[in-house]
Residue frames relative to the residue before (quaternion, step in Angstrom):
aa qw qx qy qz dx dy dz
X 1.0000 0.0000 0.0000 0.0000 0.00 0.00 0.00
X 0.5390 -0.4094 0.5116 0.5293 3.99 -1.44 0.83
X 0.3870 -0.5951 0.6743 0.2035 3.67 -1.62 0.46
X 0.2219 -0.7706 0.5481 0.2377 3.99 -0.71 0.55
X 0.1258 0.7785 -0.5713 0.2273 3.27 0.03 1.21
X 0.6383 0.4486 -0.5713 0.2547 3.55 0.97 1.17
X 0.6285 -0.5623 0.1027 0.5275 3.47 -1.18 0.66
X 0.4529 0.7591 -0.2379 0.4025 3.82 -0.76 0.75
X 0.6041 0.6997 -0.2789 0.2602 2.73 0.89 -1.56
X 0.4513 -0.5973 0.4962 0.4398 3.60 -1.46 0.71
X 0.4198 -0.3953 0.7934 0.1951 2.79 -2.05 0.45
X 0.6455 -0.4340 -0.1489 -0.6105 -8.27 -4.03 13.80
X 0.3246 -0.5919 0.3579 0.6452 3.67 -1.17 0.27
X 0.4068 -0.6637 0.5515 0.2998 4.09 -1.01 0.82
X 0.6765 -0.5221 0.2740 0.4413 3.48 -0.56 1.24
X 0.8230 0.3904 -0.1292 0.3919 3.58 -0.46 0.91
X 0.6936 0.4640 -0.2101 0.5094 3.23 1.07 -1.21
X 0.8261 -0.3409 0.3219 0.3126 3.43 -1.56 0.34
X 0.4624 -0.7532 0.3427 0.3184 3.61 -0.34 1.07
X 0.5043 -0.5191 0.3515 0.5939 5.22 -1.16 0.98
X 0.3734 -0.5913 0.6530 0.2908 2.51 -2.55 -0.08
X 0.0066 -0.6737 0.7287 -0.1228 3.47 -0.02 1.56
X 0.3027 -0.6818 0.6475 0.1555 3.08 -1.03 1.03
X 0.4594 -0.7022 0.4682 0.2770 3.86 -1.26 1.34
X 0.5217 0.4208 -0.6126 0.4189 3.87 0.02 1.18
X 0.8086 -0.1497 0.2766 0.4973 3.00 -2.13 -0.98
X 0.6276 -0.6145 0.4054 0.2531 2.55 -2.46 0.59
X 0.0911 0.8106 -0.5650 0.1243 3.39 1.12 1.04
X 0.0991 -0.9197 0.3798 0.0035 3.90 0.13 -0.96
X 0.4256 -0.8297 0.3502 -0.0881 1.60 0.33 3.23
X 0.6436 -0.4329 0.4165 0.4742 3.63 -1.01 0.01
X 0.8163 0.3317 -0.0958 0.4631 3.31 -1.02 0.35
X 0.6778 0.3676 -0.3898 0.5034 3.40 1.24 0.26
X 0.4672 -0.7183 0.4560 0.2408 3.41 -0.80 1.30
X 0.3087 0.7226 -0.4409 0.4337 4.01 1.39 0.55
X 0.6006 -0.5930 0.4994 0.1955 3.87 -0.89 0.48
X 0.1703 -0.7554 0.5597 0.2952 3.71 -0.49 0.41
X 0.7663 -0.1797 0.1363 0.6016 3.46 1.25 -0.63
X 0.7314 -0.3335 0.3505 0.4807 3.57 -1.57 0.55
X 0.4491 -0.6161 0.6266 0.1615 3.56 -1.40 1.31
X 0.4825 -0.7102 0.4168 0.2986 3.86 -0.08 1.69
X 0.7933 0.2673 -0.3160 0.4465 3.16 -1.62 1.09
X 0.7752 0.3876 -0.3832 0.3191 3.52 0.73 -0.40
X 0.7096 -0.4956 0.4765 0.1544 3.23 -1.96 1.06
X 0.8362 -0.3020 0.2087 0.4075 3.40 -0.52 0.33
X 0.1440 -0.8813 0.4284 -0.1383 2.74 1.28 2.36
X 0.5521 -0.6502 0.4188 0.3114 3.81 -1.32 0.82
X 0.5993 0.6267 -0.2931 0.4028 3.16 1.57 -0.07
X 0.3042 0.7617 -0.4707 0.3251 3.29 1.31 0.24
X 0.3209 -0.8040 0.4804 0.1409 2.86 -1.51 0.30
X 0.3777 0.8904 -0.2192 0.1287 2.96 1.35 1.15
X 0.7803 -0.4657 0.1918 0.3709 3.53 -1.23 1.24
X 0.3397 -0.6795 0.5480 0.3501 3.50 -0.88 0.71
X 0.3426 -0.5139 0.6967 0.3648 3.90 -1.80 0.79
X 0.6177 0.4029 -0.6349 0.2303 3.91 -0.44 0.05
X 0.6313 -0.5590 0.4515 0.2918 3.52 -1.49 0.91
X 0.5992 -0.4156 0.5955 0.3371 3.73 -1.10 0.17
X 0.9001 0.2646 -0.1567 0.3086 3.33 -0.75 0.89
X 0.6561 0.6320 -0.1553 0.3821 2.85 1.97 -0.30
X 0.1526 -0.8777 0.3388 0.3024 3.60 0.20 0.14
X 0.6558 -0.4516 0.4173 0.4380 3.54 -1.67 0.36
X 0.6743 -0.5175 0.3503 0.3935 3.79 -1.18 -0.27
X 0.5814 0.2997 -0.3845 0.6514 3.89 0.68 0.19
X 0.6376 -0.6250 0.3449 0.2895 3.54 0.67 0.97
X 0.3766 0.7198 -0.5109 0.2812 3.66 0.85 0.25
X 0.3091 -0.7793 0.5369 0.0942 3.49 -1.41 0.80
X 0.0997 -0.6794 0.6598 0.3052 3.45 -0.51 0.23
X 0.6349 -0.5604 0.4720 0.2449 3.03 -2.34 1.26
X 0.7882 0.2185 -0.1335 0.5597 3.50 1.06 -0.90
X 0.5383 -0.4521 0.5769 0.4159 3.19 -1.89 0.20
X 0.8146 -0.2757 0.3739 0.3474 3.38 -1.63 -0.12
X 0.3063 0.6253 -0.6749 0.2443 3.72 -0.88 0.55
X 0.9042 -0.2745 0.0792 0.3175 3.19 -1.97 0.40
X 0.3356 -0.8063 0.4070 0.2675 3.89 -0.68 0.18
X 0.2304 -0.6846 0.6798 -0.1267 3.07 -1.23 1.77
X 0.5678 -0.5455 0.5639 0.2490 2.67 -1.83 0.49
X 0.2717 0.7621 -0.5864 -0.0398 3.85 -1.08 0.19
X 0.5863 -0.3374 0.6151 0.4051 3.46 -1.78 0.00
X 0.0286 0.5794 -0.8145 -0.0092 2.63 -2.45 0.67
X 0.1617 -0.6717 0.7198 0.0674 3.71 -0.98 0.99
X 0.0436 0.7229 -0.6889 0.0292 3.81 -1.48 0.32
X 0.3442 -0.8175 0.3671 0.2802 3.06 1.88 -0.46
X 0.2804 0.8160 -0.4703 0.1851 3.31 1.72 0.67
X 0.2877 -0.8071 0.4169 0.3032 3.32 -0.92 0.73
X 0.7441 0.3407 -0.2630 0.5110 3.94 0.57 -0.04
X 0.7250 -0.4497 0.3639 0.3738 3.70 -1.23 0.32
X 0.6941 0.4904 -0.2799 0.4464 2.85 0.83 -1.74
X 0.7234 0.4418 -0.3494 0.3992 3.91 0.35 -0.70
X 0.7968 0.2532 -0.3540 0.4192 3.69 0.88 -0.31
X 0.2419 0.7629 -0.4409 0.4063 3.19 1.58 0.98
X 0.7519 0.5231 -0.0015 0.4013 3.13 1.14 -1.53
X 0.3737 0.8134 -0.1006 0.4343 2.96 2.06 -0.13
X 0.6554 0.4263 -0.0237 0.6230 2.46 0.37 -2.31
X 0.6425 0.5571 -0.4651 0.2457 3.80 0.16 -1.41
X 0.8787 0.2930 -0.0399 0.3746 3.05 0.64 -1.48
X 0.3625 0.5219 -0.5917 0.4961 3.54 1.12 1.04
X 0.2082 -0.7051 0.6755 -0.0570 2.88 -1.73 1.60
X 0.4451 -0.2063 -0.7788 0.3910 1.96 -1.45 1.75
X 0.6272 -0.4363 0.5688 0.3045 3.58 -1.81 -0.01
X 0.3148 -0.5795 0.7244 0.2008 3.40 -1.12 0.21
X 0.5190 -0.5866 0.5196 0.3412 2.85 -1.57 1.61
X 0.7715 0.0986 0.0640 0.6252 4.39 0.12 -0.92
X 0.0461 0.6489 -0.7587 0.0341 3.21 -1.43 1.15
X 0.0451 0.7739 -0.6241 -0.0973 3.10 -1.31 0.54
X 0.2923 -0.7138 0.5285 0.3546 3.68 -1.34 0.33
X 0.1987 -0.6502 0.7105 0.1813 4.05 -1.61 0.06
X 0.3751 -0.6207 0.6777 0.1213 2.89 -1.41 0.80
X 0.0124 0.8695 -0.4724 0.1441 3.09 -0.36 1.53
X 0.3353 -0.7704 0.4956 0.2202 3.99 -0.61 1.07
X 0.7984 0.3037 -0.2791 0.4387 3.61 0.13 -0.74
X 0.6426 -0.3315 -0.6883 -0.0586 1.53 -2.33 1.24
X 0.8179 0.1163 -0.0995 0.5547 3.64 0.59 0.54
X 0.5501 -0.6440 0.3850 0.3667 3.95 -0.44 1.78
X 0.3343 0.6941 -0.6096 0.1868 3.54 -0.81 1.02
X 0.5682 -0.5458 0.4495 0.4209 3.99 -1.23 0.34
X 0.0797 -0.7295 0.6774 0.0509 3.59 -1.06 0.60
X 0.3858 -0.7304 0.5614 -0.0495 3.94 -1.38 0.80
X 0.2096 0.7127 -0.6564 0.1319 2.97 -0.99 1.39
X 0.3143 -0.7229 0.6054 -0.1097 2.83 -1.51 1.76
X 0.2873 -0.6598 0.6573 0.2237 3.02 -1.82 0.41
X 0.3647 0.7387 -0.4902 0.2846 3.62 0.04 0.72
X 0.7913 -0.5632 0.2036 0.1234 3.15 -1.89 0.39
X 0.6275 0.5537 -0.1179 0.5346 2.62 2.60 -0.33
X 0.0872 -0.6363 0.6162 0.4558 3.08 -1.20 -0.50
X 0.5825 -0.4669 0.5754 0.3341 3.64 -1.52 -0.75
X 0.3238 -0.5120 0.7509 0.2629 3.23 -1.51 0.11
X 0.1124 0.7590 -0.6406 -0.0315 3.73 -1.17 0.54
X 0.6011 -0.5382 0.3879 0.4457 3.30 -1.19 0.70
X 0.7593 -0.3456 0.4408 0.3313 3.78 -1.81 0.23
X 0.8238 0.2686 -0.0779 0.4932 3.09 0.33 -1.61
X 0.6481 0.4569 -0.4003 0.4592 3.83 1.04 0.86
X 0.3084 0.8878 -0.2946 0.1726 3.17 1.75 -0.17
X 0.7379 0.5078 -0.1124 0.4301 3.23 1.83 -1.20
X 0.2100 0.8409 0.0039 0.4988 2.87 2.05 -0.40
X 0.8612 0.1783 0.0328 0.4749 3.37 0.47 -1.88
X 0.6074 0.5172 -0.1584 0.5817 3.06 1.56 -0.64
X 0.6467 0.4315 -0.4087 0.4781 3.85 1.35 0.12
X 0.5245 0.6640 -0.2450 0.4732 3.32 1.71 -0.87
X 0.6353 0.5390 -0.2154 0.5093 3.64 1.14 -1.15
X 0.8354 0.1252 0.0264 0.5345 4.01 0.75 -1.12
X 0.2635 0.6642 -0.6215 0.3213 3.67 1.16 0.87
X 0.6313 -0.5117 0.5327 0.2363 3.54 -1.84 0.14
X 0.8466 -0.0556 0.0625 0.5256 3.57 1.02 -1.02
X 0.1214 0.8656 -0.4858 -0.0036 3.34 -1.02 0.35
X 0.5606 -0.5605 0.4811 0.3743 3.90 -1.28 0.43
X 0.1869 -0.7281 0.6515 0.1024 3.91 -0.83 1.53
X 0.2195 -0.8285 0.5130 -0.0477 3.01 -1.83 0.92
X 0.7224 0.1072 -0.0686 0.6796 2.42 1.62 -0.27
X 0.1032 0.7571 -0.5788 0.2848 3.87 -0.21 0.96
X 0.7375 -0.4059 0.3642 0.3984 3.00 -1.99 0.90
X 0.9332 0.1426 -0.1093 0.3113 3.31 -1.39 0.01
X 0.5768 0.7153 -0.3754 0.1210 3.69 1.45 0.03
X 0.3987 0.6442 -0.4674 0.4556 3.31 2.03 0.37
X 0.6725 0.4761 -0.3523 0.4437 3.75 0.43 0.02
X 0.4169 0.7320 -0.3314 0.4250 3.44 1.37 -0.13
X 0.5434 0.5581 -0.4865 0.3958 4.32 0.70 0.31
X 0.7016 0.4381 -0.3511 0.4387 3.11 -1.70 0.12
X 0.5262 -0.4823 0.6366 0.2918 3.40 -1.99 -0.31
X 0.0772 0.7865 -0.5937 0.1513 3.48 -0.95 1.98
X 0.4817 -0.5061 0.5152 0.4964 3.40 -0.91 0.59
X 0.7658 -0.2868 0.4465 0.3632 3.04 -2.24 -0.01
X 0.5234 0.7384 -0.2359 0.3539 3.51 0.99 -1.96
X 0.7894 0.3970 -0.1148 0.4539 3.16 0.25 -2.18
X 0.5588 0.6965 -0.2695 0.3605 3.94 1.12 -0.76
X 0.8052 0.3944 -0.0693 0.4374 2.87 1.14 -1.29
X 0.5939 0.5757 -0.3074 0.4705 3.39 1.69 -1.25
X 0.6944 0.4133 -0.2724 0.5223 3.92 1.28 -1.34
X 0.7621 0.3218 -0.2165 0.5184 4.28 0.07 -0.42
X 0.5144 -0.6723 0.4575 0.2720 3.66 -1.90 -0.45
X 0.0734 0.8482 -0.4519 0.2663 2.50 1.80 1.12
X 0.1347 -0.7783 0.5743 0.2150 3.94 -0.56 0.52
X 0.7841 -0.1505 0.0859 0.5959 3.92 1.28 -0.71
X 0.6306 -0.5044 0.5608 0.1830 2.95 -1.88 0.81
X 0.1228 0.7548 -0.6376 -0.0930 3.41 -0.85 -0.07
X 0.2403 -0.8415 0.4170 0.2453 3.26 -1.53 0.28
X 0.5796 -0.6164 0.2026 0.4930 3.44 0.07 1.03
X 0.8470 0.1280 -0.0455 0.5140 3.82 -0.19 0.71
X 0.7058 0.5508 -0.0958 0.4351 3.69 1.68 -0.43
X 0.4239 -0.8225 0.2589 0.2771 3.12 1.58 -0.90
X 0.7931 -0.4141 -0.0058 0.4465 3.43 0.17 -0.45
X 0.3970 -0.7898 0.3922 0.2544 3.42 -0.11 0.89
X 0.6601 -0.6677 0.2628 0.2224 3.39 -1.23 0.67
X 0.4149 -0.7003 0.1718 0.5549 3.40 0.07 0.20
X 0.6604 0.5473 -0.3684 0.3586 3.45 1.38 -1.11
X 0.3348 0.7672 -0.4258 0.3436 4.39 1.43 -0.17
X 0.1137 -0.7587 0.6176 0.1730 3.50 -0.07 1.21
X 0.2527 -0.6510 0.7127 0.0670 3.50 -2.03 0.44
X 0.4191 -0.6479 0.6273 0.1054 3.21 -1.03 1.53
X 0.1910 0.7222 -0.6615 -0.0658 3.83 -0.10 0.46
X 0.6336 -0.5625 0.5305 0.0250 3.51 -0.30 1.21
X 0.3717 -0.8248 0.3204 0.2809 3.54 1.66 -0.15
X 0.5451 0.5601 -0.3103 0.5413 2.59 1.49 0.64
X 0.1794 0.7521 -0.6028 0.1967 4.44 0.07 0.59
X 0.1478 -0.6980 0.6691 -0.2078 2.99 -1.59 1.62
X 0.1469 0.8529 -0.4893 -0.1078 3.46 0.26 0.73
X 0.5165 -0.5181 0.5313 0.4272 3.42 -1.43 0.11
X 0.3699 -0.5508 0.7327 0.1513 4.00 -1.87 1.26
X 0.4123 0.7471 -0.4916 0.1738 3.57 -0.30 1.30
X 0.7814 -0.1399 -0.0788 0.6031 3.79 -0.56 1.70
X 0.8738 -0.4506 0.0191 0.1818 3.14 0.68 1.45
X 0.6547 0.4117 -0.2382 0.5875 2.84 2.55 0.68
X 0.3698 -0.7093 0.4800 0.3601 3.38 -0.69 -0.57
X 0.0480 0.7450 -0.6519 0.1330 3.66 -0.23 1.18
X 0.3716 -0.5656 0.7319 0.0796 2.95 -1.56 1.70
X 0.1896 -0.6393 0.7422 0.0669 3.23 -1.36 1.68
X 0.1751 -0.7219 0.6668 0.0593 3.62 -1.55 1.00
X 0.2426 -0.6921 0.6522 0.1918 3.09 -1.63 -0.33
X 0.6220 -0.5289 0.4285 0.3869 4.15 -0.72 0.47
X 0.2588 -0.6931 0.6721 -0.0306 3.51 -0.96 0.94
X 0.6031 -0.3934 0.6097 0.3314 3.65 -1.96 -0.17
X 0.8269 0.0951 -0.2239 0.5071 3.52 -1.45 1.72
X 0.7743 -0.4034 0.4161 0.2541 3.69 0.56 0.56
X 0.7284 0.4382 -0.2929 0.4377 3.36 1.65 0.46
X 0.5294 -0.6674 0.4012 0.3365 3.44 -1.39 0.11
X 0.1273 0.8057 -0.5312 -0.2291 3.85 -0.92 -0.35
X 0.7699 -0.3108 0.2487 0.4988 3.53 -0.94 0.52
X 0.3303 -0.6417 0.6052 0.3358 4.03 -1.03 0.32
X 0.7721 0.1924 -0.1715 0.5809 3.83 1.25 -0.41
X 0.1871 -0.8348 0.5174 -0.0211 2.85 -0.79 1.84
X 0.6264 -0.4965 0.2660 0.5388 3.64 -0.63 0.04
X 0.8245 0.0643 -0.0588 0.5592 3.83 0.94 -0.82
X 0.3579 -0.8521 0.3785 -0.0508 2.80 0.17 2.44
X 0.3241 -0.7210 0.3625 0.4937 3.96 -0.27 0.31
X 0.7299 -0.4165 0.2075 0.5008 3.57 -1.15 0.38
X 0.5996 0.5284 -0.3628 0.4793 3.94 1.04 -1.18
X 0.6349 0.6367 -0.2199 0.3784 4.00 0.82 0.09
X 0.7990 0.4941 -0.1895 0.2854 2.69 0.61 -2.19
X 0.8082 0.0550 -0.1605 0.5640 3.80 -0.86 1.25
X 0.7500 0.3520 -0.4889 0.2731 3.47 0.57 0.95
């Protein structure tokens, strides 16, 4: 199915689960790929652009990574670093400039359990040989855990369900074990929101909270029985 992933939308791989399905071409957006088919109509300098990167050829990201290419149309690709926790290829993504329009991370096993990355952006990567397999599961998995997405800078504070959905590409709330949450149900997100890439949306799974509210099921400092699954 088209994925609703403009801002609005009616109402990731989720630590653990089975690595998105970004298909490995343009940012056309095959079914099932949580990628944009095109700017959500009417909008103004939509996040869905495809726009050129200001870093120079040749320059690198801050864990010294290079991209293979200068800037040119956006595509979907893999990225291996072989990071080993969320939180570290979280930081990644954070700190690539320009932003990717959608990052996500996969829990990947071969050739050895680390986080793998897929991006919509203007580059590609250089990856090692022996991660090759890696990038190419990240690129054509089924689901995955987004990090970066339209509208997820607007995502702080306590918001209804409503307000979640009207400001990001969130498509639904869920509650862990409960289903769907109402619209007026406010959510502490702790500034911190990770949804799950699943049959072709993003839905932010929660859990009940103190006073009748919700907060994210992944929080920034998960307890140890959690962390990375």
């Amino acid at each position: 199915m088209t994925p609703h992933l403009a801002t609005g939308a009616p109402a990731a791989d989720a630590a653990g689960a089975p690595a998105p399905s970004h298909p490995a071409a343009s940012s056309a957006g095959a079914p099932g790929s949580p990628y944009p088919t095109s700017s959500p109509a009417g909008a103004s300098g939509s996040p869905y652009s495809a726009a050129s990167s200001d870093r120079a050829p040749g320059s690198s990201y801050p864990d010294g990574t290079r991209p293979a290419s200068s800037a040119g149309a956006a595509r979907i690709v893999g990225v291996s670093r072989g990071h080993a926790t969320l939180a570290e290829a979280d930081h990644w993504i954070q700190a690539l400039t320009p932003a990717p329009v959608l990052a996500c991370t996969h829990l990947i096993s071969e050739p050895f359990p680390h986080v793998a990355i897929s991006l919509l952006t203007a580059h590609t990567f250089e990856t090692d040989p022996e991660l090759a397999t890696a990038v190419a599961t990240a690129e054509a998995g089924k689901s995955g855990r987004a990090v970066r997405f339209p509208g997820v800078e607007r995502l702080t504070g306590a918001l209804t369900v409503s307000e979640i959905l009207q400001r990001s590409s969130i498509a639904r709330v869920e509650i862990l074990g409960g289903g769907q949450a109402t619209p007026d149900t406010v959510v502490e997100t702790g500034d911190f929101v990770r949804p799950q890439f699943r049959d072709g949306e993003l839905i932010l799974i929660t859990t009940p909270a103190a006073g009748g509210t919700l907060v994210p099921f992944e929080t920034r400092t998960p307890t140890p029985c959690c962390a990375d699954h």
